[in-house]
C-alpha positions as a Python dict, from the first residue, in 0.01 Angstrom:
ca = {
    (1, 'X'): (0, 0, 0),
    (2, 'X'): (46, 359, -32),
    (3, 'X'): (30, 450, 321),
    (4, 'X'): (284, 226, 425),
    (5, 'X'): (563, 369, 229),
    (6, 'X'): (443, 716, 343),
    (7, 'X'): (466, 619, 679),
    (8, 'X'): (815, 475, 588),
    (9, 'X'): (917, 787, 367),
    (10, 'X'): (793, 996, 699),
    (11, 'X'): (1023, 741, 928),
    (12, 'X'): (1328, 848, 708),
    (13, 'X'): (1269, 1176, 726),
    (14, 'X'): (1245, 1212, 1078),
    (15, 'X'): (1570, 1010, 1172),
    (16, 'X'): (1733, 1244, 892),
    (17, 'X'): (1590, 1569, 1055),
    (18, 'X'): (1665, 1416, 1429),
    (19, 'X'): (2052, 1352, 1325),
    (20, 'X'): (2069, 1718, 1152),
    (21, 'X'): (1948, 1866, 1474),
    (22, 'X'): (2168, 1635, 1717),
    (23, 'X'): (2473, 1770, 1495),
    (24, 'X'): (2372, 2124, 1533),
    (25, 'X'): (2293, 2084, 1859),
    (26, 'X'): (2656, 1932, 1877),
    (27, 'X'): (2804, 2209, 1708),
    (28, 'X'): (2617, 2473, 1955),
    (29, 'X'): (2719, 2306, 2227),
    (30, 'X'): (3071, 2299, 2143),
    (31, 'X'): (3050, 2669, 2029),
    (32, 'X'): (2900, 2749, 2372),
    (33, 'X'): (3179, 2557, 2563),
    (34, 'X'): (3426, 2762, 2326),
    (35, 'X'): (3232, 3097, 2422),
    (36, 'X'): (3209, 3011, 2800),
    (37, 'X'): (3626, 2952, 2767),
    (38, 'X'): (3688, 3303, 2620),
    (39, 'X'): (3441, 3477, 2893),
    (40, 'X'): (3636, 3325, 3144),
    (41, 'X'): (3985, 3445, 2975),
    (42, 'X'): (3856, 3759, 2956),
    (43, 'X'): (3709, 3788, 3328),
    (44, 'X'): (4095, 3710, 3402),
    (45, 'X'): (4202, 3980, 3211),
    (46, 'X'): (3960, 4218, 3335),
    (47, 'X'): (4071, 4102, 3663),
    (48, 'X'): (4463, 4202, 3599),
    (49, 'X'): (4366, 4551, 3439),
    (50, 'X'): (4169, 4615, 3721),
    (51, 'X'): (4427, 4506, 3967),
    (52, 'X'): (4722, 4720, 3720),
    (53, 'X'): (4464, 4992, 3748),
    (54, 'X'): (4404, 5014, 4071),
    (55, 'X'): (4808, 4948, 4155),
    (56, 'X'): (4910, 5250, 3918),
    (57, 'X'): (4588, 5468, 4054),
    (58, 'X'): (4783, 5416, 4432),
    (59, 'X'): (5110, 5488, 4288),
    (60, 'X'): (4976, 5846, 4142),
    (61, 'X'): (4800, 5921, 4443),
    (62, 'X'): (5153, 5870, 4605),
    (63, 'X'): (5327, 6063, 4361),
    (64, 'X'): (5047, 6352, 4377),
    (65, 'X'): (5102, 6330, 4747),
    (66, 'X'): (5485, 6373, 4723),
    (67, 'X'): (5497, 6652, 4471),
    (68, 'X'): (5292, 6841, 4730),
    (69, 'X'): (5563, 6796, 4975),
    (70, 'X'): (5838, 6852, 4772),
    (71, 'X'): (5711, 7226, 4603),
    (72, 'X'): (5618, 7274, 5020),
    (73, 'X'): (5963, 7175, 5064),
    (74, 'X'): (6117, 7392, 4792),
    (75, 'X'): (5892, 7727, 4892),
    (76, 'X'): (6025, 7684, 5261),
    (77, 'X'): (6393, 7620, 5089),
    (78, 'X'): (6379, 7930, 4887),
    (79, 'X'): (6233, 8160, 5179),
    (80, 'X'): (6517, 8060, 5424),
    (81, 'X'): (6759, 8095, 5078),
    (82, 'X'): (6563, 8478, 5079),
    (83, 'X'): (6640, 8539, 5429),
    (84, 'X'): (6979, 8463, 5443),
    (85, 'X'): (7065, 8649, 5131),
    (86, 'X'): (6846, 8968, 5308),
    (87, 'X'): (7102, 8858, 5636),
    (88, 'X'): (7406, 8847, 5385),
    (89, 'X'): (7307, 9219, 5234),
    (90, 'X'): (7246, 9333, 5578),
    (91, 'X'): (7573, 9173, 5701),
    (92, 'X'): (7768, 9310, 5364),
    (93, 'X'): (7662, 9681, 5482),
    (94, 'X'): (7756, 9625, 5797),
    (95, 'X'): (8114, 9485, 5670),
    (96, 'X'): (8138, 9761, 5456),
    (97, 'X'): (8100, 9968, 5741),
    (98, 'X'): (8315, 9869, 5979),
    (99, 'X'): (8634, 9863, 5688),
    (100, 'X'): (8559, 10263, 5656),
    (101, 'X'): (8552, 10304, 5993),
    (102, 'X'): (8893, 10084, 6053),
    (103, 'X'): (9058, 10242, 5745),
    (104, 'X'): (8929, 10613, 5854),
    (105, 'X'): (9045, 10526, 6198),
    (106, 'X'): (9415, 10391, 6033),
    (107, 'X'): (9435, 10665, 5813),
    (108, 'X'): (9365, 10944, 6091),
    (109, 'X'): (9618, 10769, 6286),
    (110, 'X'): (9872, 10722, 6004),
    (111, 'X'): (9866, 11138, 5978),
    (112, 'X'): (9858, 11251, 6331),
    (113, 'X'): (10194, 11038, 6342),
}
């Protein structure tokens, strides 16, 4: 009969269709596992950046923190350098002075003998 075969040719079929979709099902599932493997690669990754990331935003902060100090540092260095050229000046007048007065003093002696 007729039917029979249809029911046979319908048989077929379906075992043809049911191994096409157990390979692509195969293939997905492999793809999947594949996908899954990179995620995880990549979560490691992101994982290291944000460690280097974090590290390097530390290290700035410290380097921030230090470049405060040292221009502090350098401001008080040049106001004592300021002050003890003003002490110097002062000093140099002073100096200056007290050579007139010893050579005026030398010289009025050097006549009145």
């Amino acid at each position: 009969m007729d039917v029979e075969r249809t029911i046979e040719f319908l048989l077929k079929n379906q075992a043809r269709m049911d191994a096409r979709f157990d390979a692509k099902f195969a293939r997905a599932d492999q793809r999947f596992a594949q996908a899954e493997k990179r995620s995880a690669q990549a979560e490691k990754r992101l994982d290291q950046l944000e460690r280097v990331v974090a590290q390097n935003s530390r290290i700035v902060t410290q380097l921030a923190r230090s470049g405060v100090t040292l221009r502090s540092d350098v401001r008080r260095t040049e106001k004592n350098l300021a002050e003890i050229a003003e002490s110097l000046s002062e000093m140099d007048g002073k100096l200056n002075a007290l050579i007139e007065f010893v050579d005026r003093q030398t010289r009025g002696n050097g006549r009145q003998q």
